[in-house]
DSSP file (Angstrom, degrees, kcal/mol; ACC not computed):
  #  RESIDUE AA STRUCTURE BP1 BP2  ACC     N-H-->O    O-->H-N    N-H-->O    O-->H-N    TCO  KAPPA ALPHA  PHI   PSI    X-CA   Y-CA   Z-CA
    1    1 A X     >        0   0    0      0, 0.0     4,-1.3     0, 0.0     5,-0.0   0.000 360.0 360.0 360.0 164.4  -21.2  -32.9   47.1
    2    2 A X  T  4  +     0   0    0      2,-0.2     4,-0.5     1,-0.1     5,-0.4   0.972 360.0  57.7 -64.3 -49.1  -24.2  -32.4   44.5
    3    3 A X  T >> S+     0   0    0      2,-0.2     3,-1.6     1,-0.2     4,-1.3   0.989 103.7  47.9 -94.3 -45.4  -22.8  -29.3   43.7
    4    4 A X  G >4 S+     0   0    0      1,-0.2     3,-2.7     2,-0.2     2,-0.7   0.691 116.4  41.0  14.6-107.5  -19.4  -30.4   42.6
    5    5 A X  G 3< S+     0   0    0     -4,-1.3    -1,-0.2     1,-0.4    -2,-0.2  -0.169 107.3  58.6-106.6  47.2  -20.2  -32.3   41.0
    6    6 A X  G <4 S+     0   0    0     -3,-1.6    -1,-0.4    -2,-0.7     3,-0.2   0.130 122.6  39.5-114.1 -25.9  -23.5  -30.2   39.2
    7    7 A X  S <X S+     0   0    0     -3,-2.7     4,-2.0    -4,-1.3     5,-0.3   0.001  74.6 132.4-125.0  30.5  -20.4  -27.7   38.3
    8    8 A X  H  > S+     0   0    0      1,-0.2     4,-0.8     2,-0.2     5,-0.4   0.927  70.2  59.6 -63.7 -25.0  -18.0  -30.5   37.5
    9    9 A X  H >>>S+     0   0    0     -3,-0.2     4,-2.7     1,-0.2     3,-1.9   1.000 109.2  46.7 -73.6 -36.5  -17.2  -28.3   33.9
   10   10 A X  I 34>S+     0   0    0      1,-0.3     5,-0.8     2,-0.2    -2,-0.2   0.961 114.4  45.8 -49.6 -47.2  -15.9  -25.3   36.4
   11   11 A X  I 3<5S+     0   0    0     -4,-2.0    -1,-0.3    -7,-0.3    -2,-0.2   0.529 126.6  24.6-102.7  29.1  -14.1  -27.3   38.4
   12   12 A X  I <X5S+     0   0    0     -3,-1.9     4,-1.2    -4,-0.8    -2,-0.2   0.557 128.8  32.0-127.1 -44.1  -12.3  -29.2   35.8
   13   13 A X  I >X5S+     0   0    0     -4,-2.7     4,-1.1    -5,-0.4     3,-0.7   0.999 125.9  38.7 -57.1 -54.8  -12.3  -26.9   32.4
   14   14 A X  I 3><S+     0   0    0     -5,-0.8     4,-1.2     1,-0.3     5,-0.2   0.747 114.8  54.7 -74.6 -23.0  -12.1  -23.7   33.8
   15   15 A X  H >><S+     0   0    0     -5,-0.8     4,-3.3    -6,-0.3     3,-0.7   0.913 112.6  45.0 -72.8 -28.6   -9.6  -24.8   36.7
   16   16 A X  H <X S+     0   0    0     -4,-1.2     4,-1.4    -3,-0.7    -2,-0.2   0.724 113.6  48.8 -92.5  -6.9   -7.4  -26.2   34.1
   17   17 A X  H 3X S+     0   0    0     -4,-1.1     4,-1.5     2,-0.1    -1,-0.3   0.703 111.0  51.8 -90.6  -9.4   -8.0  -22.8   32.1
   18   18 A X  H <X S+     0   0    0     -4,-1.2     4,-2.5    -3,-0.7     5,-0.4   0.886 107.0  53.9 -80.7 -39.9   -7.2  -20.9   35.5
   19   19 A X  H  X S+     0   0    0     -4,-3.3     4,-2.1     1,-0.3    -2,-0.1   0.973 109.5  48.3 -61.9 -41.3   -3.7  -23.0   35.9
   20   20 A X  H  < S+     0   0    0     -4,-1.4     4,-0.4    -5,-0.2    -1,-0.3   0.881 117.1  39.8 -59.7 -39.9   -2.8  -21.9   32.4
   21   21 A X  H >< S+     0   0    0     -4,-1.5     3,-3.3     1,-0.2     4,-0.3   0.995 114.5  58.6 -60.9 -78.5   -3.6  -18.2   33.2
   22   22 A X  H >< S+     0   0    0     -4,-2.5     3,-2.9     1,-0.3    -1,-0.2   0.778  93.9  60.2  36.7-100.9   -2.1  -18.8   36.4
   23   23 A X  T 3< S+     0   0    0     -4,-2.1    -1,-0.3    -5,-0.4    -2,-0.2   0.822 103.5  51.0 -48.9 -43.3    1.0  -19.8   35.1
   24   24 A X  T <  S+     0   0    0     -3,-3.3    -1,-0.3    -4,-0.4    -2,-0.2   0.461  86.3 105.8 -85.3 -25.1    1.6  -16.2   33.3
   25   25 A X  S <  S-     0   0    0     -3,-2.9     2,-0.9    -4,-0.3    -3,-0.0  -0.285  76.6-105.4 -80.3 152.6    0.8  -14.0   36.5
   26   26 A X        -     0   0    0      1,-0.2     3,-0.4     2,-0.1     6,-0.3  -0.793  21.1-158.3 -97.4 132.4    3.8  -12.2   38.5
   27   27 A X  S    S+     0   0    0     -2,-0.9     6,-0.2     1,-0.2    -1,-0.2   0.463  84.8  68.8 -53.7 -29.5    4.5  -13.6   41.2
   28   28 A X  S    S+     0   0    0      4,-0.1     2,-0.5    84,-0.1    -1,-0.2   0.557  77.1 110.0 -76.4  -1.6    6.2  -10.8   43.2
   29   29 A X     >  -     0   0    0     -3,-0.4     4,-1.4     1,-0.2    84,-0.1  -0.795  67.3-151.5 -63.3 119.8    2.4   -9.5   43.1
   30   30 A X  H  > S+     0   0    0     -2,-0.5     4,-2.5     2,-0.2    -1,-0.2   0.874  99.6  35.5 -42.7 -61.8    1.5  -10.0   47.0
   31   31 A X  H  > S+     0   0    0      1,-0.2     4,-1.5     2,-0.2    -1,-0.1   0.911 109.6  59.8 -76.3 -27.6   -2.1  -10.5   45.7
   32   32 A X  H  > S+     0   0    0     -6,-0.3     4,-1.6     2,-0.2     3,-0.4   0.894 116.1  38.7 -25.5 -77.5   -1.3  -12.3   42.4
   33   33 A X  H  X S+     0   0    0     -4,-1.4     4,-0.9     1,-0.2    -2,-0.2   0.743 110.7  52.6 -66.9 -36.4    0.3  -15.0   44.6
   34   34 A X  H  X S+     0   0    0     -4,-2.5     4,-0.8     2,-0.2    -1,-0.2   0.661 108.9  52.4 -90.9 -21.0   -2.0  -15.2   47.6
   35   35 A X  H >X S+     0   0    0     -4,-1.5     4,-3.0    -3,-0.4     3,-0.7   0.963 111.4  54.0 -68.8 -41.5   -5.4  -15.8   44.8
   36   36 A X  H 3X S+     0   0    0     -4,-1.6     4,-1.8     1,-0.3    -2,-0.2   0.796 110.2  39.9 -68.4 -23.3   -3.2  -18.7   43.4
   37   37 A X  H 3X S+     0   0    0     -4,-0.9     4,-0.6     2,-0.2    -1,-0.3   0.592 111.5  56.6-101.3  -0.2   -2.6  -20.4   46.6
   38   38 A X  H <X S+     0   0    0     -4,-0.8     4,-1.7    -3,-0.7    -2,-0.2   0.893 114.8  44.6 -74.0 -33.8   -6.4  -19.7   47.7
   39   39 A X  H  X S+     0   0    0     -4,-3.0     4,-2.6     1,-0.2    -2,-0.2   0.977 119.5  35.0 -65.2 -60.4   -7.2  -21.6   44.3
   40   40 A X  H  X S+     0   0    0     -4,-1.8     4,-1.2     2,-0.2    -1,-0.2   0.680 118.2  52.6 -74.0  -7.0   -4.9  -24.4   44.5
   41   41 A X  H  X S+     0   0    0     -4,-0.6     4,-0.8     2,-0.2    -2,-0.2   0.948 113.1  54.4 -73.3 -41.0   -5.4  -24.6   49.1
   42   42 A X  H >< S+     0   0    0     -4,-1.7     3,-2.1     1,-0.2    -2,-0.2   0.945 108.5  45.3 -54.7 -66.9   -9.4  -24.7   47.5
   43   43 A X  H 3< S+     0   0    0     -4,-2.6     6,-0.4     1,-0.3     5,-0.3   0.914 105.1  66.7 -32.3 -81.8   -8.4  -28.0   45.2
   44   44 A X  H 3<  +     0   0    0     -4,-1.2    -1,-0.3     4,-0.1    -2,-0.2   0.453  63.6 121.8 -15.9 -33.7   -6.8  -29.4   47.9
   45   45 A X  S XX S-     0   0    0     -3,-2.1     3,-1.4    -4,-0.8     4,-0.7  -0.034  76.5 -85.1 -49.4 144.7   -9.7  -30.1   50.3
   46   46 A X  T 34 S+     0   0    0      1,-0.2    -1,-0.1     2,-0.1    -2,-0.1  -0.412 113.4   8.8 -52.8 103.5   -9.9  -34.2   51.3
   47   47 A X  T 3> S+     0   0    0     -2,-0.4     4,-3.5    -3,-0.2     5,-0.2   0.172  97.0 100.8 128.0 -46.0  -11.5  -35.8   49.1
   48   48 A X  H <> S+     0   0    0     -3,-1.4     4,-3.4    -5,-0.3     5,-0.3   0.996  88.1  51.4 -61.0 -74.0  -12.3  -33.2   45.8
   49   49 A X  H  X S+     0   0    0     -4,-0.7     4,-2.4    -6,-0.4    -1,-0.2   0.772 116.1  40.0 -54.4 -17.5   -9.7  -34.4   43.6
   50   50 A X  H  > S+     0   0    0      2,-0.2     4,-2.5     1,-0.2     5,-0.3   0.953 120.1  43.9 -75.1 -43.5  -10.9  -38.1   44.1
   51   51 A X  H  X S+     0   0    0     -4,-3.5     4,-2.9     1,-0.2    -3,-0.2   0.965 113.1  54.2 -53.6 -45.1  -14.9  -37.3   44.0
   52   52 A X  H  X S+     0   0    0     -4,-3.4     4,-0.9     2,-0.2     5,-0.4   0.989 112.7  44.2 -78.5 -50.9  -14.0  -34.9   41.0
   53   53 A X  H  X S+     0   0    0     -4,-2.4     4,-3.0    -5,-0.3    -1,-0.2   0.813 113.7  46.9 -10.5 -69.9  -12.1  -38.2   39.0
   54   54 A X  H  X S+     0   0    0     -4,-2.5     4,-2.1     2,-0.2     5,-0.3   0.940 116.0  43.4 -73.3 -62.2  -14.5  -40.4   39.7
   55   55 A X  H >X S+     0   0    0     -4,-2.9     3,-3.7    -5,-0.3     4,-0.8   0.777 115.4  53.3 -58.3 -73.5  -17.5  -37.8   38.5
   56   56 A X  H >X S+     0   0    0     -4,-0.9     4,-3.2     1,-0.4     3,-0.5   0.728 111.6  43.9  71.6 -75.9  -15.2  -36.8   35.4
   57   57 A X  H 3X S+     0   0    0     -4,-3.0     4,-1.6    -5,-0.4    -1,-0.4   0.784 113.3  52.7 -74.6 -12.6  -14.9  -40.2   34.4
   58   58 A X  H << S+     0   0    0     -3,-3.7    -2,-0.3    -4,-2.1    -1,-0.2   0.827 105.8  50.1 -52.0 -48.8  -18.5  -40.8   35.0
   59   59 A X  H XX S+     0   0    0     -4,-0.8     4,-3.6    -3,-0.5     3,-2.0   0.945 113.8  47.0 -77.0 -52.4  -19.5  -38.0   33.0
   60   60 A X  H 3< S+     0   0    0     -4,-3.2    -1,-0.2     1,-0.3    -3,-0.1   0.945 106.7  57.3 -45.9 -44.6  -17.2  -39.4   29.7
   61   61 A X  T 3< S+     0   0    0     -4,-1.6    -1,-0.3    -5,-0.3    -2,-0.2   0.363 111.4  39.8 -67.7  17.0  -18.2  -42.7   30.0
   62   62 A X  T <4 S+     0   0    0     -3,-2.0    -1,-0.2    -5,-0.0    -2,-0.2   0.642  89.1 119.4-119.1 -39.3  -22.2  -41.7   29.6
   63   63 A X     <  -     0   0    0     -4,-3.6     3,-0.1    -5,-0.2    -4,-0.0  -0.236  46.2-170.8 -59.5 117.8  -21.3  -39.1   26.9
   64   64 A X        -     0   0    0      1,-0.2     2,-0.1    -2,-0.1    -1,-0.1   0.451  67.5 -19.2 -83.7 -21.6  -22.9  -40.0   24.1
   65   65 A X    >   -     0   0    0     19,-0.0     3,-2.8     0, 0.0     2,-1.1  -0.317  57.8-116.3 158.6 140.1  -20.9  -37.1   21.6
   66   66 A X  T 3  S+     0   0    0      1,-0.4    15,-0.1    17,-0.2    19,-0.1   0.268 111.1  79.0 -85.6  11.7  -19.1  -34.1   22.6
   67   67 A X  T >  S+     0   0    0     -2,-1.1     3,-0.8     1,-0.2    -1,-0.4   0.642  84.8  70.5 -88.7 -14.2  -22.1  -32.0   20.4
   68   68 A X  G X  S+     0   0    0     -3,-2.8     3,-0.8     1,-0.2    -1,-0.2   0.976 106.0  40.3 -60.1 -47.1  -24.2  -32.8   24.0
   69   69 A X  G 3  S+     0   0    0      1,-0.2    -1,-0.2    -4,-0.1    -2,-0.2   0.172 103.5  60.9 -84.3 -18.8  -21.7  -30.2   25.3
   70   70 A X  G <  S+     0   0    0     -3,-0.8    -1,-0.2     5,-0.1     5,-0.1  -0.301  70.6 131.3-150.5  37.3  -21.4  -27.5   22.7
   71   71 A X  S X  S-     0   0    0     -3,-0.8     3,-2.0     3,-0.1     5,-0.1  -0.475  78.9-102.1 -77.3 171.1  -25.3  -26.0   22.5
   72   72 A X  T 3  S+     0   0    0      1,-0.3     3,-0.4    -2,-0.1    -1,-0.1   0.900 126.7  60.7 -69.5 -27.5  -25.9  -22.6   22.7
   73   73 A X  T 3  S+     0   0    0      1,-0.2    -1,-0.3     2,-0.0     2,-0.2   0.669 107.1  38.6 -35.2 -31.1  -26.8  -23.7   26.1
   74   74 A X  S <  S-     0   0    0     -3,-2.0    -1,-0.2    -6,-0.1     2,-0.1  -0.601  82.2-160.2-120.3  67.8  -23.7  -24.9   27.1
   75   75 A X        -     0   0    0     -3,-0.4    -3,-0.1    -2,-0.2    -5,-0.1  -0.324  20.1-110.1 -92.6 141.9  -21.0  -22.9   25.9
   76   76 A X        -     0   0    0     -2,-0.1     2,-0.3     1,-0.1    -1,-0.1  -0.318  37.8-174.9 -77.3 137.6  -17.4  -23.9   25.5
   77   77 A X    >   -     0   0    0    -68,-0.0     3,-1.3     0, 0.0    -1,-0.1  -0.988  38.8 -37.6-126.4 160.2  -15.1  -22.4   27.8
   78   78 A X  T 3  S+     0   0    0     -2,-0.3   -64,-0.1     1,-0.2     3,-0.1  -0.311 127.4   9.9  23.1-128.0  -11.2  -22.4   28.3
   79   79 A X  T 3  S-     0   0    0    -66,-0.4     2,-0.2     1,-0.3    -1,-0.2   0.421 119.9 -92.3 -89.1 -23.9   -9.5  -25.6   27.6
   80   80 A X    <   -     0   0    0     -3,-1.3    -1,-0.3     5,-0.1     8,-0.1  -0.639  54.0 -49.1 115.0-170.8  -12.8  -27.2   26.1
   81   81 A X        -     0   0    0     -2,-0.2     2,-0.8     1,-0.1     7,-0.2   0.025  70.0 -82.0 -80.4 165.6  -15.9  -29.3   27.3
   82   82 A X  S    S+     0   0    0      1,-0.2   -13,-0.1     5,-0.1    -1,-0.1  -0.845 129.7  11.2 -85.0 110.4  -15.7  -32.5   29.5
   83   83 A X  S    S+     0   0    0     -2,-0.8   -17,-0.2   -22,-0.0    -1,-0.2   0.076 101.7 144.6 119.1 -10.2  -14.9  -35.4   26.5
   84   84 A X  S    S-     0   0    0      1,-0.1    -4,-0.1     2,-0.1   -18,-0.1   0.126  71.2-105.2 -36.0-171.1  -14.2  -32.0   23.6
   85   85 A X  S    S+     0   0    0    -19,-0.1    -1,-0.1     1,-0.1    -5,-0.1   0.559 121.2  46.6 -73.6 -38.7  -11.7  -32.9   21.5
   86   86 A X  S    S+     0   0    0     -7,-0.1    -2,-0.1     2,-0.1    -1,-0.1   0.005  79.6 146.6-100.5  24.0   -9.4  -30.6   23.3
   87   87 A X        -     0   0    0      1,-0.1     2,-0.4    -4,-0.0    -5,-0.1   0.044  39.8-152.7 -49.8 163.4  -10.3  -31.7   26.8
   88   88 A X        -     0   0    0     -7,-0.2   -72,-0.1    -8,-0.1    -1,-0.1  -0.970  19.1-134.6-157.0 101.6   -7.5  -31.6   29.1
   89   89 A X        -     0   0    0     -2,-0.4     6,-0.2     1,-0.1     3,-0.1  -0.253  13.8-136.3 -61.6 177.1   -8.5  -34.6   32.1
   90   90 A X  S    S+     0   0    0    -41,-0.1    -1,-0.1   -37,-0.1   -37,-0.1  -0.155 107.0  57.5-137.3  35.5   -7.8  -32.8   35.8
   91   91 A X  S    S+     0   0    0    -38,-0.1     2,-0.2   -41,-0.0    -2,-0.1  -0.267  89.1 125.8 -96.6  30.6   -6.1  -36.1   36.7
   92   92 A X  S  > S-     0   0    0      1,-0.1     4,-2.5    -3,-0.1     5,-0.3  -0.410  77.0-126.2 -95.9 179.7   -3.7  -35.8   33.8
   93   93 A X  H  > S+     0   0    0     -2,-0.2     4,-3.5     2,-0.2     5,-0.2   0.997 118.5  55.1 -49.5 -66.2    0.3  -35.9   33.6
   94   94 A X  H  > S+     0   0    0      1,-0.2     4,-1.5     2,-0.2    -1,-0.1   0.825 110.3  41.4 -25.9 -75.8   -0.5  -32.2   31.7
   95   95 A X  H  > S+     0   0    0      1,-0.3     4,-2.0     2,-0.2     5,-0.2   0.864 115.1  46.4 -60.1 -48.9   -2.6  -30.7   34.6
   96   96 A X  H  X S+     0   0    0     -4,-2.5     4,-2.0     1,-0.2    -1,-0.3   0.879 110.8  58.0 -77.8 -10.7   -0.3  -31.9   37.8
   97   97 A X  H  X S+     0   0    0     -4,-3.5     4,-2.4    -5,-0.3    -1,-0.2   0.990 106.8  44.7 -43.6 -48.7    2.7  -30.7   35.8
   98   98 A X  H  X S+     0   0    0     -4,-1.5     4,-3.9     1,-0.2    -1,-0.2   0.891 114.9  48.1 -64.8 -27.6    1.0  -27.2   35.6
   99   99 A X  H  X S+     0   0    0     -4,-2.0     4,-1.6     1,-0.2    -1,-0.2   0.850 113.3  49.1 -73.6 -33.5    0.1  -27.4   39.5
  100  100 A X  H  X S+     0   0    0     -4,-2.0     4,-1.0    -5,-0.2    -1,-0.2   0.945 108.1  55.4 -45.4 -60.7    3.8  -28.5   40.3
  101  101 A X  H >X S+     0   0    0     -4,-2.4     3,-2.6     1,-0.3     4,-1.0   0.937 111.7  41.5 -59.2 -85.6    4.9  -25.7   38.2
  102  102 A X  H 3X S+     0   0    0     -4,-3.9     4,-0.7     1,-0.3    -1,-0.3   0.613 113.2  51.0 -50.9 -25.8    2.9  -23.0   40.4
  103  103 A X  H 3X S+     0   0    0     -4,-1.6     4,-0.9     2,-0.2    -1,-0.3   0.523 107.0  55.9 -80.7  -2.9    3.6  -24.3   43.4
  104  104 A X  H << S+     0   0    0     -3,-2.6    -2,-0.2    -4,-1.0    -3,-0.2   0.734 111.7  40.8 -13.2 -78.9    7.1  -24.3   42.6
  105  105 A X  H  < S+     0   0    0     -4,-1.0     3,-0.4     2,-0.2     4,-0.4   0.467 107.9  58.2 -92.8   4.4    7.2  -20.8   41.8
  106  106 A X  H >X S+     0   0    0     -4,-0.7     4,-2.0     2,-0.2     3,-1.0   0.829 106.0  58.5 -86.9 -42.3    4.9  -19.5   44.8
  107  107 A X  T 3< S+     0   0    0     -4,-0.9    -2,-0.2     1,-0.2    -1,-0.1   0.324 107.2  41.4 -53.2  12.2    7.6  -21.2   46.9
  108  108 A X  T 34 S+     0   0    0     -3,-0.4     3,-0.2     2,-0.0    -1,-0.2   0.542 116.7  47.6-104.3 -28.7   10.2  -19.0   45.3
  109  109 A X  T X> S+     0   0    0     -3,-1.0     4,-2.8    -4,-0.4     3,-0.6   0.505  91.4  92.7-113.3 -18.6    7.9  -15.7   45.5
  110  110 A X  H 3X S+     0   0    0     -4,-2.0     4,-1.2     1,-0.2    -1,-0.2   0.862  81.2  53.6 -35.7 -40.3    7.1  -16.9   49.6
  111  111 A X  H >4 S+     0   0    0     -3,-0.2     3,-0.7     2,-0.2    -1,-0.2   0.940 114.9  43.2 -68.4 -56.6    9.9  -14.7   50.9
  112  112 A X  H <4 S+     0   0    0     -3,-0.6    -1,-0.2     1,-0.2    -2,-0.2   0.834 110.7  53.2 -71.7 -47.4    8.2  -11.6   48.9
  113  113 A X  H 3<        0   0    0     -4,-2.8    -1,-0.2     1,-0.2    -2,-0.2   0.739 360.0 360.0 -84.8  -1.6    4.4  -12.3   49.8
  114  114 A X    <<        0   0    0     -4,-1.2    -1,-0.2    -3,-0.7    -2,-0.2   0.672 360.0 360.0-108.9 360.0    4.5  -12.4   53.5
């Protein structure tokens, strides 16, 4: 959809800054566990992670230098900008590790949250 991929830095920096946060929360928190699987059921929808690729790799290949990205208009957040220096793709080895990870451990913490 336009707005996807209108927000493409939320839903590729900031998700990949959410997974890292994420990662840190306890899990025997009922609510703690049930935001993290609203986030990653959210990802999930048919369709997002390919449309968000495709925009994502759209957006690098156009980018002209990662200073487009880091005006006081546009202000860096969590992992960096789409193309930063410290960019972090949200089709990388890096990213499904982290998603593995959490789903991993909300399937240890199931027993506890319902």
């Amino acid at each position: 959809s336009e707005f996807v991929k209108s927000n493409l830095h939320f839903y590729t920096c900031l998700f990949v800054a959410f997974l890292n946060r994420a990662a840190r929360l306890d899990f025997e928190v009922a609510a703690d566990a049930r935001m993290i699987m609203s986030v990653l059921r959210a990802f999930s929808l048919p369709g997002l992670l390919d449309s968000l690729k495709q925009w994502e790799a759209e957006s690098l290949k156009h980018q002209r230098s990662p200073s487009v990205y880091t005006t006081a208009a546009a202000p860096r957040f969590g992992p960096g900008v789409v193309g930063g220096p410290d960019y972090l793709p949200i089709a990388s080895g890096e990213t499904t590790q982290m998603v593995q990870y959490l789903l991993e451990r909300l399937q240890w913490a199931e027993a506890d949250i319902r």
